[in-house]
C-alpha positions as CSV (number, residue, x, y, z in Angstrom):
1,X,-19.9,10.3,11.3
2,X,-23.2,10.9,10.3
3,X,-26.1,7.9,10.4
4,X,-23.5,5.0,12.6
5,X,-22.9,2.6,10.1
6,X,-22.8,-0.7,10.7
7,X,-20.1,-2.4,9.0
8,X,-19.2,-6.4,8.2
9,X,-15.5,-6.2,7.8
10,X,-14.1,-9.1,6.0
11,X,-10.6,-10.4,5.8
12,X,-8.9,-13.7,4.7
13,X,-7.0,-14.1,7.7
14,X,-7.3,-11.9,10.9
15,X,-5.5,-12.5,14.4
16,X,-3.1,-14.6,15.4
17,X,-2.4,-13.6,11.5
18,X,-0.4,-10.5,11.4
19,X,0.1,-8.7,8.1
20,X,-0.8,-5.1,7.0
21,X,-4.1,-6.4,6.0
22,X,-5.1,-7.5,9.0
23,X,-3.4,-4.4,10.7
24,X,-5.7,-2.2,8.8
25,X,-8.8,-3.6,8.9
26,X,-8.4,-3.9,12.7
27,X,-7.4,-0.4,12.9
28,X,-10.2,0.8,11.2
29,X,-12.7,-1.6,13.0
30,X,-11.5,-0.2,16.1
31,X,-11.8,3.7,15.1
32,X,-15.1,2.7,13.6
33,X,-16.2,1.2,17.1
34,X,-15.1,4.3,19.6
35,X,-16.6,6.9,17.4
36,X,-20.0,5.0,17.8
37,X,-20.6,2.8,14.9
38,X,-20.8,-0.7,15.0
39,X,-18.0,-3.2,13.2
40,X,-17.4,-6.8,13.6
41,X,-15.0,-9.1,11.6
42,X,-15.5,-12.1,9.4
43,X,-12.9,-14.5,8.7
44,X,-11.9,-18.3,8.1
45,X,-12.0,-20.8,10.5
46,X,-8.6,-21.7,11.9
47,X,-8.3,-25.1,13.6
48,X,-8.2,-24.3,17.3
49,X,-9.5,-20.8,17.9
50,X,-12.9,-20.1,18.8
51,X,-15.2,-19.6,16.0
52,X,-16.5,-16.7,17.8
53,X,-14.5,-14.8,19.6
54,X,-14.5,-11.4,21.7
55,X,-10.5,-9.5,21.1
56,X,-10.7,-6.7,23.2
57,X,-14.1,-5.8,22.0
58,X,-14.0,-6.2,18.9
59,X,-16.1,-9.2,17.9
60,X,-13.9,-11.7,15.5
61,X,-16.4,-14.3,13.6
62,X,-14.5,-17.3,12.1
63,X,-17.3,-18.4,10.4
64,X,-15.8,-18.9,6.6
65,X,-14.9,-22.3,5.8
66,X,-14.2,-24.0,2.0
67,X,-13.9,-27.7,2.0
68,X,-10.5,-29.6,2.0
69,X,-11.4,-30.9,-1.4
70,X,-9.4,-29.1,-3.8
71,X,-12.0,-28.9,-6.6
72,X,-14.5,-27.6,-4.4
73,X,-13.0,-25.3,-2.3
74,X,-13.6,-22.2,-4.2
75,X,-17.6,-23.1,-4.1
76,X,-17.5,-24.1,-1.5
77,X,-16.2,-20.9,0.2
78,X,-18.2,-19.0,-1.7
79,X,-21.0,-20.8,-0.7
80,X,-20.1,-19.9,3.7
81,X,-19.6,-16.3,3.4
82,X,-23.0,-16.3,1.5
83,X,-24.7,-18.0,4.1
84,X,-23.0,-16.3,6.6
85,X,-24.1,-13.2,5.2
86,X,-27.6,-14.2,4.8
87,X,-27.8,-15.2,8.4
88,X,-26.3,-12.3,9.6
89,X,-28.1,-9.5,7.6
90,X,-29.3,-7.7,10.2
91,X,-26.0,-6.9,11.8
92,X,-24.4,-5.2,9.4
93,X,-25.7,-2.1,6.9
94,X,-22.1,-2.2,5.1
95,X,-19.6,-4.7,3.9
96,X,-16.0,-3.9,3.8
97,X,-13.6,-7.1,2.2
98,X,-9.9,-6.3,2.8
99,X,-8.5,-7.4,-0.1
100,X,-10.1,-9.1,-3.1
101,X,-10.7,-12.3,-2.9
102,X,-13.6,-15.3,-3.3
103,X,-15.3,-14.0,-0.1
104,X,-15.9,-10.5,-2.6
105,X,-17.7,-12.2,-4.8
106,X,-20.2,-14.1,-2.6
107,X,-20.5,-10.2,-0.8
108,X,-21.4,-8.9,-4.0
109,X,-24.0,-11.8,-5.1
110,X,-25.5,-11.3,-1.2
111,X,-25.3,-7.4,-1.1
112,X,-27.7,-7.5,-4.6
113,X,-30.1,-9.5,-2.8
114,X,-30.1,-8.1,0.2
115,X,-29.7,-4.5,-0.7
116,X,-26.4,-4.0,1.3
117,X,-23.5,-2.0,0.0
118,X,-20.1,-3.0,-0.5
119,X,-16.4,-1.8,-0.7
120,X,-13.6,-3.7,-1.6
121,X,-9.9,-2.2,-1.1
122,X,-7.4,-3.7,-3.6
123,X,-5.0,-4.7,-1.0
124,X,-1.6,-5.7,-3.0
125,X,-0.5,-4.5,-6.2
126,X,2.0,-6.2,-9.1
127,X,2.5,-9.7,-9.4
128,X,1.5,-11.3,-6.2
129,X,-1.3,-8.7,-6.0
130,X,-5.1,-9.3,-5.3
131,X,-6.3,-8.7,-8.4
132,X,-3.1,-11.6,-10.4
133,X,-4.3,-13.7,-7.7
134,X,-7.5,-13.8,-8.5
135,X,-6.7,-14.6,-12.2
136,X,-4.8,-17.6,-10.5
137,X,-8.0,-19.1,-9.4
138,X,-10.5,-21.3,-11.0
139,X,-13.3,-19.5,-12.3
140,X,-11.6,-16.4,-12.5
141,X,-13.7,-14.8,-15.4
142,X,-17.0,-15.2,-13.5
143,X,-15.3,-14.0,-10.1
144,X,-14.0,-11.1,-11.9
145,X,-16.8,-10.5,-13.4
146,X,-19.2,-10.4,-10.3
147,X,-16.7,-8.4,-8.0
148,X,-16.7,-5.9,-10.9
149,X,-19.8,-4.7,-9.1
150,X,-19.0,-3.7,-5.9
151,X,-20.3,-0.3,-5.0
152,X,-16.9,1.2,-4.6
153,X,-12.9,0.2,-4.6
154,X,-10.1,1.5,-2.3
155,X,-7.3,2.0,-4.1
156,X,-4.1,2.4,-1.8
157,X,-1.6,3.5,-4.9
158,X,-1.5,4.4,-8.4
159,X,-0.7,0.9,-9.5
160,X,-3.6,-0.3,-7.9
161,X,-5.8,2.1,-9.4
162,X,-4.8,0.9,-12.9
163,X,-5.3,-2.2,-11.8
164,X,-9.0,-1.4,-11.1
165,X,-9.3,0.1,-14.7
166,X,-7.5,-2.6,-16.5
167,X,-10.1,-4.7,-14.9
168,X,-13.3,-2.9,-16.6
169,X,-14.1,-1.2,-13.3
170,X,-15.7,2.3,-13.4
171,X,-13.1,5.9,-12.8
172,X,-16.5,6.7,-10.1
173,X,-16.3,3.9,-8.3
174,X,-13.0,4.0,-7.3
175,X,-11.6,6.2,-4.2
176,X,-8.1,7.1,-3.5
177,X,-7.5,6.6,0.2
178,X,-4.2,5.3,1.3
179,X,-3.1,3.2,4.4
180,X,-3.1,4.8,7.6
181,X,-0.5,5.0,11.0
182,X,-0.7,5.6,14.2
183,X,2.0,8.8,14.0
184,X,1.6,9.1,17.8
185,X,3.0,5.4,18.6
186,X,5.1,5.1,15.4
187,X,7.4,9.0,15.8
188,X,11.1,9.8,15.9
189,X,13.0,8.9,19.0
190,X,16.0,11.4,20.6
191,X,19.1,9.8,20.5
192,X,19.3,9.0,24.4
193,X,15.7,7.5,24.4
194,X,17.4,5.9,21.4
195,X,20.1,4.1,23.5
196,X,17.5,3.1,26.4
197,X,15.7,1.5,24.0
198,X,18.0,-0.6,22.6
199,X,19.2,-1.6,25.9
200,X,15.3,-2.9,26.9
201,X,15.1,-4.8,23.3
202,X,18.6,-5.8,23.5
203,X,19.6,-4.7,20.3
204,X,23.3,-3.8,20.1
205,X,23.9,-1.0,22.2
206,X,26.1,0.8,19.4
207,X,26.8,0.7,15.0
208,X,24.1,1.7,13.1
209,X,21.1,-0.9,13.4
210,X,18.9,-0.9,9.6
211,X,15.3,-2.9,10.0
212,X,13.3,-4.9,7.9
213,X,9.9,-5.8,8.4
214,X,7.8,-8.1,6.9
215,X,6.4,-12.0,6.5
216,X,9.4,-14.3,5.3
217,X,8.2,-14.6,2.1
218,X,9.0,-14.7,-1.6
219,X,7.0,-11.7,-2.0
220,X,9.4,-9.6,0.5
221,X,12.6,-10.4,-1.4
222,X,14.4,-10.8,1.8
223,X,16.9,-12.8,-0.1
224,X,17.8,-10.1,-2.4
225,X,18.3,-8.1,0.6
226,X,20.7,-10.5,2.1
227,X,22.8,-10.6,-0.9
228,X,23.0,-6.6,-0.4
229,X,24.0,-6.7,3.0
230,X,26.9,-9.4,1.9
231,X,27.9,-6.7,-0.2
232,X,28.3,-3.9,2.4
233,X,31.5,-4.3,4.0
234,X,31.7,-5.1,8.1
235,X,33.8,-2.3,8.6
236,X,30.9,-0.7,8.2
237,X,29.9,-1.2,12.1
238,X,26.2,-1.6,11.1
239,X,23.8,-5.0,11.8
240,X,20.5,-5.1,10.1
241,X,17.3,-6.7,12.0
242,X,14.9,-8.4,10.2
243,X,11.5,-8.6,12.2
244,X,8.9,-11.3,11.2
245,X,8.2,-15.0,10.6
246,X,7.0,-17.1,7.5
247,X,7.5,-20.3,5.4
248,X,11.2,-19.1,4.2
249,X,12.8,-18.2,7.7
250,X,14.8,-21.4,7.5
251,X,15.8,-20.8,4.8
252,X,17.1,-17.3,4.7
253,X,19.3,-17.9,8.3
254,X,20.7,-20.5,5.9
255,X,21.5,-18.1,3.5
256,X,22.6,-15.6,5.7
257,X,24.9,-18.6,7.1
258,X,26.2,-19.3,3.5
259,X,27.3,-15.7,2.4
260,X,29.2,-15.5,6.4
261,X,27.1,-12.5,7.5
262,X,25.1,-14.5,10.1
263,X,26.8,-12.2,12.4
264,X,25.9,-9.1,11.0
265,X,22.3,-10.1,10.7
266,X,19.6,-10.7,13.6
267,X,16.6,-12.6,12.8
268,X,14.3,-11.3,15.5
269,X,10.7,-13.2,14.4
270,X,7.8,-12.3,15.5
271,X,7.4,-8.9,17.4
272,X,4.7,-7.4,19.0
273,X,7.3,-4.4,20.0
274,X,7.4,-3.3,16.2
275,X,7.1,0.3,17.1
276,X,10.0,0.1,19.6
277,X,12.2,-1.7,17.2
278,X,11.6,0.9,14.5
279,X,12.5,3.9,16.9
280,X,15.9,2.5,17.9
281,X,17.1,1.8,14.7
282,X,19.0,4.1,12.0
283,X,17.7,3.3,9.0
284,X,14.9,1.4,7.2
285,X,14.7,-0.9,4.0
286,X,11.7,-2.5,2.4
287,X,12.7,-5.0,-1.1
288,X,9.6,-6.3,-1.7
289,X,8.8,-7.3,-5.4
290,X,5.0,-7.1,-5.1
291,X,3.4,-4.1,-2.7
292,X,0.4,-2.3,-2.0
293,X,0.8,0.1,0.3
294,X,3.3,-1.1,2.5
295,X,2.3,-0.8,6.3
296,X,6.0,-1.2,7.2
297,X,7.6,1.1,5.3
298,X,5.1,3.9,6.7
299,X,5.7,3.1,10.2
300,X,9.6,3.6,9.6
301,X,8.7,6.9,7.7
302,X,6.7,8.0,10.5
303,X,9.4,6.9,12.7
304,X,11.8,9.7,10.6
305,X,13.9,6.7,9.3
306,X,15.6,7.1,5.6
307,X,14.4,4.3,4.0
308,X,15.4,2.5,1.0
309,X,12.5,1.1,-0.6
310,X,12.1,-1.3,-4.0
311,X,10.3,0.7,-6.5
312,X,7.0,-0.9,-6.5
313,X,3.5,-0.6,-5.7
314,X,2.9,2.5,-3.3
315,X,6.2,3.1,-2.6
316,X,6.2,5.1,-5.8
317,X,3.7,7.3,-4.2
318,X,5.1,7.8,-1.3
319,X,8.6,8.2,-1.9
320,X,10.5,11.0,-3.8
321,X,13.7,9.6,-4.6
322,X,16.8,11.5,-3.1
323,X,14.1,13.9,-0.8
324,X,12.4,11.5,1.9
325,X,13.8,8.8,0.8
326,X,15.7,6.1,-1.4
327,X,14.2,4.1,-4.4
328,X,16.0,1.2,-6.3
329,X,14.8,-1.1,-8.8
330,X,14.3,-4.5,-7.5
331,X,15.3,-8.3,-7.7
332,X,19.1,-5.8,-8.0
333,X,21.5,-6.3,-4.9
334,X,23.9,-4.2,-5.9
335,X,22.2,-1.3,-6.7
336,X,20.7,-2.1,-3.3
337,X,23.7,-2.3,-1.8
338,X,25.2,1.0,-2.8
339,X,21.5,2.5,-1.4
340,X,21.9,1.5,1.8
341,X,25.7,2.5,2.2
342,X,25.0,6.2,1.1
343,X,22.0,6.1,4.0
344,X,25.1,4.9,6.1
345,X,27.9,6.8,5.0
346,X,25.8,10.3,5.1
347,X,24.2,11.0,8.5
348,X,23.7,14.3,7.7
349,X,21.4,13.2,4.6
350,X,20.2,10.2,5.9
351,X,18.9,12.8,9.3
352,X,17.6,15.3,6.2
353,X,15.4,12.4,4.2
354,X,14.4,11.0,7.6
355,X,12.6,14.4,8.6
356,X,10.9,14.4,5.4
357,X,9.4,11.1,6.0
358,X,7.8,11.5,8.8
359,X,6.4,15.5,7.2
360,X,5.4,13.3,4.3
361,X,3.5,10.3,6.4
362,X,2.0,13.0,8.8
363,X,0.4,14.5,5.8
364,X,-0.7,11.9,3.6
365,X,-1.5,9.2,5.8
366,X,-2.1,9.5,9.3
367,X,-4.4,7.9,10.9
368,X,-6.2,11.2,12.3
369,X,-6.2,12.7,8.4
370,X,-7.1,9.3,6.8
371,X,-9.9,7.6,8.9
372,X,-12.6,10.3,8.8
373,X,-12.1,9.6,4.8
374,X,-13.7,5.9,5.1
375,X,-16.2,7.3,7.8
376,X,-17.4,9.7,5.3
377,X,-17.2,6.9,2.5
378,X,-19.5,5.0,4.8
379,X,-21.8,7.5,5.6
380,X,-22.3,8.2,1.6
381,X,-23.1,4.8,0.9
């Protein structure tokens, strides 16, 4: 990894948070930490945790903080990671943000005057992406303006790439590196492990079980996906399992409740047996409306599940329609709903796109192919 460097990795949210984000950025931290370098993480303050904190070595500082005040906030935010930064300098050679966002602004103002480098990966793509968000904010032009000058960009997807562009950012300064997996934890499971696994989750020991994974948000278009499943006939043996937690969980088991296919849908919450889950189920579908490079949908790939994807964000990189995979147009439940019954009426298929996945993910993204990318991106800067 060349000269060990030392890197300030920076993130909105960070555990108990769990996203893909955060799932990245603590992968990486962690790689960067056993091959020698150094990495510590730099978050917000969340009412109740320590402010610093040791997370099975890696070191987790919740040291950003923007006043309550709603028309200060942004400053005011700003204004910690600055200082934070300042006070810190000699910790850290490089600063990585996850995701764009005020904090990449004040690393950019700090790196200029304390001759650091930084990268910022373009997280989330489309309308709810990082770089819509930040036209959301106040100040936006002169936040735009200053992360402009980052030393380099991640871009996880094509979408995100023209994103960049769009933005006035420079082709060099942008590098192609998509999200990574674990393809040793995430892999395909024989059919009796299959069944043992199901019974220790307890998952229903038999039908075809299709996951979902994701926060319970707007973004995920978990709604759309309910209307789907209403669609798909109970004859059809199968339940689908939708793993993860969020501001519209109430709301969807109500909905679920209203279209009478509460009992072919299992809200499981919060998992920290993802993997498991993944391996004993059939079949995989990701609607999201707004996506990066979905974390999710590579674990099920890597898993050799078909999935049935939305046709946003990375997923257009990553899946070739009809060969590892399913695509449909989103926000469209019937169209969504005739995807996922050809994944279930066709085991031969499904089994053929499924082994494609996973040849596709252990190419493209593993984590063994895709880390020494960012070590080497380190290592130039």
């Amino acid at each position: 990894m060349g000269d060990r460097p030392r890197v300030c990795m920076i993130c909105a949210n960070f555990r108990p948070a769990v996203g893909g984000v955060e799932k990245q950025a603590e992968a990486l931290a962690r790689a960067l930490l056993a091959e020698g370098g150094e990495a510590f993480v730099l978050t917000e303050r969340v009412e109740g945790l320590p402010r610093r904190e040791d997370v099975d070595g890696l070191h987790v500082l919740r040291e950003i903080r923007g006043p309550a005040r709603r028309y200060v906030y942004g400053p005011g935010y700003l204004a910690s990671t600055a200082r934070f930064l300042w006070r810190e300098r000699k910790r850290y050679d490089i600063i990585h943000c996850h995701g764009m966002y005020i904090h990449t602004a004040a690393a950019v103002l700090a790196a200029k005057v304390l001759n650091k480098r930084v990268i910022v990966k373009i997280a989330c793509g489309g309308a709810f992406g990082d770089i819509a968000g930040m036209r959301r904010l106040k100040g936006a032009r002169f936040l735009l303006s200053v992360c402009r000058h980052a030393d380099r960009f991640i871009a996880v997807s094509r979408e995100t790439r023209n994103e960049l562009r769009a933005v006035g950012v420079r082709e060099a300064r942008i590098a192609a590196i998509p999200n990574f997996v674990d393809t040793g934890v995430f892999r395909p499971t024989a059919a009796a492990e299959k069944a043992a696994l199901r019974r220790t989750l307890g998952l229903p020991p038999s039908g075809a079980i299709v996951a979902s994974v994701g926060r319970l948000a707007p973004q995920k278009g978990i709604g759309i996906l309910l209307d789907a499943w209403a669609r798909l006939g109970a004859d059809l043996g199968a339940v689908l399992v939708i793993v993860g937690d969020g501001a519209s969980r109430a709301e969807l088991e109500c909905r679920a409740g209203e279209l009478g296919i509460a009992a072919r849908v299992r809200f499981l919450g919060p998992r920290c047996d993802v993997a498991g889950i993944l391996r004993a189920s059939d079949a995989f579908v990701l609607h999201s409306l707004s996506e990066g490079m979905p974390n999710a949908l590579l674990e099920a790939m890597a898993c050799g599940l078909p999935c049935a994807a939305a046709n946003v964000g990375g997923v257009k990189d990553l899946v070739r329609d009809g060969e590892n995979g399913l695509r449909v147009e989103p926000s469209n439940p019937e169209a969504l709903a005739k995807v996922l019954k050809s994944i279930l009426d066709d085991g031969e298929r499904a089994g053929r796109m499924g082994a494609a996945a996973r040849e596709t993910v252990e190419r493209q993204c593993a984590a063994k192919n895709v880390i020494p990318r960012y070590c080497a991106l380190y290592s130039e800067l």
